[in-house]
C-alpha positions as CSV (number, residue, x, y, z in Angstrom):
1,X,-5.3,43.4,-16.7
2,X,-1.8,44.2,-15.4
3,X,-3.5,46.1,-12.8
4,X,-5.8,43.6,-11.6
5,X,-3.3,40.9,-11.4
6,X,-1.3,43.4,-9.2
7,X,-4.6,42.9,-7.0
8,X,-5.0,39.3,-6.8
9,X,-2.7,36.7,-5.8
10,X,-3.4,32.7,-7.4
11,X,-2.4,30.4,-5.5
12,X,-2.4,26.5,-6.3
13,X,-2.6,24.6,-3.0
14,X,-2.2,20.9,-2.8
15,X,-4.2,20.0,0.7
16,X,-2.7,16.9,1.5
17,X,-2.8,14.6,4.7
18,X,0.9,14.6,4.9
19,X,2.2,17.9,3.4
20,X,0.3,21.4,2.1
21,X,2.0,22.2,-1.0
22,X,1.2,25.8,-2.2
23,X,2.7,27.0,-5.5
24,X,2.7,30.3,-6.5
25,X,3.8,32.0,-10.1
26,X,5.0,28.5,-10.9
27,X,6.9,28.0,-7.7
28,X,6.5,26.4,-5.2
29,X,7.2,28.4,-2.0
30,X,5.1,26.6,0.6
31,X,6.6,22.4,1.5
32,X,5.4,21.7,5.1
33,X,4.0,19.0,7.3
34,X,-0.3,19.2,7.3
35,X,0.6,19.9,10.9
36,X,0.0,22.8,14.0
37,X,0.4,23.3,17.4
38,X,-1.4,25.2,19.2
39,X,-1.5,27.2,22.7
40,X,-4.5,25.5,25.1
41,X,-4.8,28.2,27.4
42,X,-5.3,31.0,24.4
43,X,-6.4,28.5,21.7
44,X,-3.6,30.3,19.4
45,X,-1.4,28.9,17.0
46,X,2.6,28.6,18.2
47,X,3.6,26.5,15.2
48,X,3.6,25.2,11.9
49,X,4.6,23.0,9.5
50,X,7.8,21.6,10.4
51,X,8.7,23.5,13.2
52,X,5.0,22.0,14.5
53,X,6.0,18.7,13.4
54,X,9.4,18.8,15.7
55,X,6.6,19.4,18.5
56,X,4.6,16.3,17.9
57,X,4.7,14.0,20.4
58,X,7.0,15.8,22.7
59,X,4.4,18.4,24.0
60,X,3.2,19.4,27.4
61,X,-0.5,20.0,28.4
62,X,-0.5,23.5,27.0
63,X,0.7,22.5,23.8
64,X,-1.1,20.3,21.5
65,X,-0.3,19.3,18.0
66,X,-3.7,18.8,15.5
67,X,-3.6,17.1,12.2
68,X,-6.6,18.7,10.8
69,X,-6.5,16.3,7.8
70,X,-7.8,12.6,8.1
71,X,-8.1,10.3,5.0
72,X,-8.0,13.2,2.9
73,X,-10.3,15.3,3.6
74,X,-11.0,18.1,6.9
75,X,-11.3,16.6,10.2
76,X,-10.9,19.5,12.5
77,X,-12.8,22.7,10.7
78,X,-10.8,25.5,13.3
79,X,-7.6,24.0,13.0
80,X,-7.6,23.7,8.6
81,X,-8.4,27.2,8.9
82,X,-5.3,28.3,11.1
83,X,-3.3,26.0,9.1
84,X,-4.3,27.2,5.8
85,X,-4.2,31.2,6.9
86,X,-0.8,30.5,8.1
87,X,0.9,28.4,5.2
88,X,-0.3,31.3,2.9
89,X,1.0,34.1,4.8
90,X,4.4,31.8,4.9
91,X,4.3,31.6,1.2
92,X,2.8,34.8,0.3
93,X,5.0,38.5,0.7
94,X,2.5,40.6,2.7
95,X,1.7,44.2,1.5
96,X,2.1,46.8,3.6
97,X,-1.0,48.7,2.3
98,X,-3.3,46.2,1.1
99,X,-4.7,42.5,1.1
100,X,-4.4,41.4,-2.5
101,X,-7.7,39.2,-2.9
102,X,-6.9,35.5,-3.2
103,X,-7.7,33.3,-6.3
104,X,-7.0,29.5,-5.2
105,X,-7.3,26.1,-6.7
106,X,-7.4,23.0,-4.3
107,X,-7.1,19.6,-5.1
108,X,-9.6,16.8,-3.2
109,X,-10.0,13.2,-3.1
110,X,-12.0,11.9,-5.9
111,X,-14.0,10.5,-3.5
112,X,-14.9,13.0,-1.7
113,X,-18.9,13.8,-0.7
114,X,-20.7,17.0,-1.1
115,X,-20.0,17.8,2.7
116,X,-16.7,17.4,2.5
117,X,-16.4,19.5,-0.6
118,X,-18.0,22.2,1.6
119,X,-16.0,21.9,4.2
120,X,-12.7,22.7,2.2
121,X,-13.8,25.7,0.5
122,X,-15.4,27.2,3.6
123,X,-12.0,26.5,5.2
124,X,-10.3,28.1,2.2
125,X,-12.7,31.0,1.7
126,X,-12.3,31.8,5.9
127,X,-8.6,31.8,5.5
128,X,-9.3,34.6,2.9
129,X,-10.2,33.7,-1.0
130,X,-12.1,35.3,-2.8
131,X,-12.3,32.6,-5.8
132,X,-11.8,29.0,-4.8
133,X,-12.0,26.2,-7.3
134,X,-11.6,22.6,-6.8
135,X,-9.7,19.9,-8.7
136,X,-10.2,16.1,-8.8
137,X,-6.3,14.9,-7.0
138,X,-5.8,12.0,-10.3
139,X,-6.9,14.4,-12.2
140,X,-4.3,16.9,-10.9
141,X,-1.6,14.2,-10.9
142,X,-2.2,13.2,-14.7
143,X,-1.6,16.9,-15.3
144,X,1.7,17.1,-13.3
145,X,2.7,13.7,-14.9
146,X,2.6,15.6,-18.4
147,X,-0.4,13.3,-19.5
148,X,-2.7,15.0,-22.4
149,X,-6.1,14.7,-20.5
150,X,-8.1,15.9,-23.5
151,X,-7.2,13.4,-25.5
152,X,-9.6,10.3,-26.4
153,X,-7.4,7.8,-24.4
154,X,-7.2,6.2,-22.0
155,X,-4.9,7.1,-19.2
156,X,-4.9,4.9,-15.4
157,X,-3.3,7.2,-12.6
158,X,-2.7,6.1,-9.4
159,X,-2.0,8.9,-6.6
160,X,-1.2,7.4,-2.9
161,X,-1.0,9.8,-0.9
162,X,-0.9,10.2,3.0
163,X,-4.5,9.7,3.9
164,X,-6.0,8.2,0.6
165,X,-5.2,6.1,-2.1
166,X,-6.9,7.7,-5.9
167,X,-6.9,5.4,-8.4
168,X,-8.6,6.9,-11.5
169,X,-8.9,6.2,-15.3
170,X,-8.9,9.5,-17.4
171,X,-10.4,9.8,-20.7
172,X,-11.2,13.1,-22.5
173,X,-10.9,15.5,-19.4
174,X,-13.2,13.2,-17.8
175,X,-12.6,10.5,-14.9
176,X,-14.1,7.0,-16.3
177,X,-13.9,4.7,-13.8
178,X,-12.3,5.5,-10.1
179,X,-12.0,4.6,-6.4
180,X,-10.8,6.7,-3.6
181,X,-9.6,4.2,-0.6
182,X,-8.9,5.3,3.0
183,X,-5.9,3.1,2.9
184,X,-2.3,4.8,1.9
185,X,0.9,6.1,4.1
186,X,-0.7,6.8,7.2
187,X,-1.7,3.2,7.3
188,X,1.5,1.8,6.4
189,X,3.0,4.2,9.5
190,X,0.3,2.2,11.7
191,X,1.4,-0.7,10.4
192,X,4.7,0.1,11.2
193,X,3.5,0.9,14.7
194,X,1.8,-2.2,15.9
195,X,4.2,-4.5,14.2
196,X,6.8,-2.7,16.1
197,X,4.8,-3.1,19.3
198,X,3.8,-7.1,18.4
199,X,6.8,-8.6,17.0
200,X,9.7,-6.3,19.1
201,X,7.9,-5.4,21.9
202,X,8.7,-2.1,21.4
203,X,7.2,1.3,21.7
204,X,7.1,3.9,18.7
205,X,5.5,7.3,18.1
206,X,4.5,8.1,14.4
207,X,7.6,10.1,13.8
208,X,9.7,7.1,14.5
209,X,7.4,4.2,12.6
210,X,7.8,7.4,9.4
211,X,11.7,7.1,9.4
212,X,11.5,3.5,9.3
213,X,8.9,3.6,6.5
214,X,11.4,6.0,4.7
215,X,14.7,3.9,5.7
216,X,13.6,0.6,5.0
217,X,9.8,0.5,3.5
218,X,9.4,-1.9,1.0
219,X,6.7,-3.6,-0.7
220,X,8.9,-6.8,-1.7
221,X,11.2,-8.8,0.7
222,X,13.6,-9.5,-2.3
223,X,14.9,-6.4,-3.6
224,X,17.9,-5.4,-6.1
225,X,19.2,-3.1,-4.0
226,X,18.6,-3.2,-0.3
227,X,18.7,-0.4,1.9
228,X,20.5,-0.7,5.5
229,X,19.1,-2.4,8.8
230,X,17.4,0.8,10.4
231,X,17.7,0.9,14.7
232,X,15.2,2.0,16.4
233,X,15.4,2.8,20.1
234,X,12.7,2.9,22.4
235,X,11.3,1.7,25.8
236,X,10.5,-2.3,25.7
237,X,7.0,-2.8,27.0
238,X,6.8,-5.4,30.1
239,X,10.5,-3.6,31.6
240,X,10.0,0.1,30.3
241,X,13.8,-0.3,29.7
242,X,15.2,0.9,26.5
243,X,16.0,-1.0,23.9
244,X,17.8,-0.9,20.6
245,X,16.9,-3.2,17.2
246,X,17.7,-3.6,14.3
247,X,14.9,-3.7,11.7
248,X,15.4,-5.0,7.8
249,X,13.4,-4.0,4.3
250,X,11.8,-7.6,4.7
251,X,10.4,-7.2,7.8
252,X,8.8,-4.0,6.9
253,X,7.7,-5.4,3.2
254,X,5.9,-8.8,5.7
255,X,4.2,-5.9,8.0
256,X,2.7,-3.9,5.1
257,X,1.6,-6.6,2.8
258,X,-2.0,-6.4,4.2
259,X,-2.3,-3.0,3.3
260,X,-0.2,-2.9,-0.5
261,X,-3.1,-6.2,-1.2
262,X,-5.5,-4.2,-0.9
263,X,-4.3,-1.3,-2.8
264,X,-4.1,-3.6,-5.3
265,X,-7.6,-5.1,-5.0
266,X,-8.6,-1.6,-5.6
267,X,-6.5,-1.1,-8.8
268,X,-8.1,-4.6,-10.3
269,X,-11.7,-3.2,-9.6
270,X,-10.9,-0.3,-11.0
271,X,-9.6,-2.0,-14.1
272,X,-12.7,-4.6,-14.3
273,X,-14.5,-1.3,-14.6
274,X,-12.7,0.0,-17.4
275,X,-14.2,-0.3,-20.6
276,X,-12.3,-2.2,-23.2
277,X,-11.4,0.1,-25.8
278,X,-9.7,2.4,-23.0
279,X,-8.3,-1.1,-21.3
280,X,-6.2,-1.4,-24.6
281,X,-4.4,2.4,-24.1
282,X,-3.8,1.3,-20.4
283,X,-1.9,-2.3,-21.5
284,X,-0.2,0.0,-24.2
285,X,1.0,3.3,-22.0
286,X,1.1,1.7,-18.8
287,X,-0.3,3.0,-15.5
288,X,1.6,6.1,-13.9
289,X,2.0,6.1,-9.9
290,X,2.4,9.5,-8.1
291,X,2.2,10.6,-4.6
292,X,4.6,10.0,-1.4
293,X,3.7,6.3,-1.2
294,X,4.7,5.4,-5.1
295,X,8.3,6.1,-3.3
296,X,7.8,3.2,-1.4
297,X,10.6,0.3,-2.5
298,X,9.6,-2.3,-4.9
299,X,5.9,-1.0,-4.8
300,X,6.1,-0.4,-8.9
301,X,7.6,-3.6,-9.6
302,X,5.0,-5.7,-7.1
303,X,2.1,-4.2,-9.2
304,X,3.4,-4.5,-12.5
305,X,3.7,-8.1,-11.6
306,X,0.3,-8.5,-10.2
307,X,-1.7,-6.3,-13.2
308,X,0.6,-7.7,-15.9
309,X,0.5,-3.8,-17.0
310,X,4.0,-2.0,-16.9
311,X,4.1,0.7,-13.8
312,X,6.1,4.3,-14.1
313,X,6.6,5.8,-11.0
314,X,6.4,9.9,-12.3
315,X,9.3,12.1,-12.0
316,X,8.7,13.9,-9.0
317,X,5.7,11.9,-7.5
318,X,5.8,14.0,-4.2
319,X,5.0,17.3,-6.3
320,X,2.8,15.6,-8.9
321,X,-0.7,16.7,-8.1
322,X,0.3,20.3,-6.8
323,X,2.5,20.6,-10.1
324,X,-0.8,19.3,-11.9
325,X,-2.7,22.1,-9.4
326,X,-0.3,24.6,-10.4
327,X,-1.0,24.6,-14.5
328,X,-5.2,23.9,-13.9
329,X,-4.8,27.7,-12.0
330,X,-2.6,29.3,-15.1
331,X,-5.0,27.6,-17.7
332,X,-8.6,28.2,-15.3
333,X,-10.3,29.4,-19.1
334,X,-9.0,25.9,-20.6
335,X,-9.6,23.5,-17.7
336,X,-13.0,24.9,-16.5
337,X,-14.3,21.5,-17.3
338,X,-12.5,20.1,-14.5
339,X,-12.9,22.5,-11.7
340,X,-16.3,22.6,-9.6
């Protein structure tokens, strides 16, 4: 057994709009942008991750930077493929001898059709597995959370991520009820955008509209503790001169109120669904937010007040589902249920 471990490498690889998270031996030694340039002319990859991110929107026309991720899921086949080869050789000590054969588990939406199922393990088994198993992301993100997903209650998990929001109720190592929405932090960055563009007149690339997000998102224009005016510079529209203004947490909580509503639309159909046995656990343990966007200010306190159901935003809600990734790959024998 010690020998054949030698052979094969497991890897736990969180896929994610945003960031590819890829955890190794219980360590995670892969934390990059979903992000990669690439050379026009010889159609090679120059960066990744970060250093690619850096790139984006400052390119020439040799250089272009590809997300290959859209709402979760692949949206440019070649470029997953680069992206995944290259975050594993990042994360990964390469023999000098031998390629140790790949064992990989990788979390997708929940809402995720049969084609785009296929589309992520052909990506994965081109970039070089040999075994690739796939995990539900709640389902992933109840696990990192700590939650007992065996046991006959009911759990409510919400993940927002970059490109999806999961919302998901998990009984017995089963999901119950769920929705998967195309609506999560690449929206709110949009949002960012346009209201940027409508309300300031002001031009911003998606780098810029993602450090005010960070700064001075909120979900609430009354908070406790309120973060500092954020300037932004840019070129004003009608003059093309540059500009600098200030923008607050309440501005940013007006602009992204469309999208949080209907995050929580999705949360109340999701509960309407839930049988009322398993409603009873929910109103008892609460309903656990993980993901990138439960960092968002205010967020928990907006939905505990809209569901009436107290809200815990998990420990490390950024590492959640690859953490919950991470212990489905060390336990495959006790988790086969949830892998496909």
């Amino acid at each position: 057994m010690g020998l054949f471990n030698f052979f094969t490498k497991e890897l736990a690889i969180d896929l994610g709009t945003a960031n590819t998270i890829i955890i190794q031996d219980d360590k995670i030694v892969v934390d990059e942008p979903s992000i990669i340039a690439i050379d026009q002319t010889t159609d090679k990859m120059i960066a990744i991750g970060m250093k690619a991110r850096q790139m984006q929107g400052k390119t020439h026309e040799n250089i272009k930077t590809i997300r290959p991720l859209r709402d979760g899921v692949i949206a440019d086949f070649q470029a997953a493929e680069l992206m995944i080869r290259g975050m594993i050789k990042m994360g990964t000590s390469k023999s000098r001898f031998f390629s140790p054969s790949l064992k990989m588990v990788v979390c997708i939406p929940s809402g995720s059709t049969e084609v785009e199922v296929r589309a992520v393990r052909d990506s994965t088994e081109h970039a070089g597995a040999r075994e690739v198993y796939m995990i539900y992301e709640p389902m992933a993100a109840a696990i990192g959370i700590g939650i007992d997903v065996e046991a006959p209650e009911g759990s409510m998990v919400i993940d927002i991520g970059g490109g999806t929001t999961e919302i998901a109720v998990i009984s017995l190592g089963g999901i119950v009820s769920n929705r998967s929405i195309r609506i999560a932090g690449d929206d709110f960055t949009f949002d960012i955008q346009e209201y940027m563009k409508h309300q300031h007149n002001i031009k911003i690339g998606e780098r810029t509209a993602e450090a005010i997000k960070i700064n001075v998102g909120s979900a609430l224009p009354d908070l406790e503790d309120p973060p500092k005016d954020f300037v932004v510079r840019g070129p004003h529209q009608m003059t093309a001169l540059p500009v600098e203004i200030p923008v607050s947490y309440q501005e940013i909580a007006h602009c992204l109120d469309k999208s949080v509503a209907k995050i929580e639309a999705a949360i109340l159909s999701v509960l309407e669904q839930t049988p009322p046995e398993l409603y009873a656990d929910i109103y008892r343990n609460g309903i656990f937010l993980a993901g990138g966007g439960a960092l968002l200010r205010g967020l928990d306190r907006r939905l505990t007040d809209k569901t009436n159901i107290p809200v815990h935003i998990a420990e490390d809600p950024l590492h959640a589902v690859a953490r919950g990734t991470g212990i489905a790959l060390k336990n495959v024998n006790k988790f086969q249920f949830l892998l496909r």
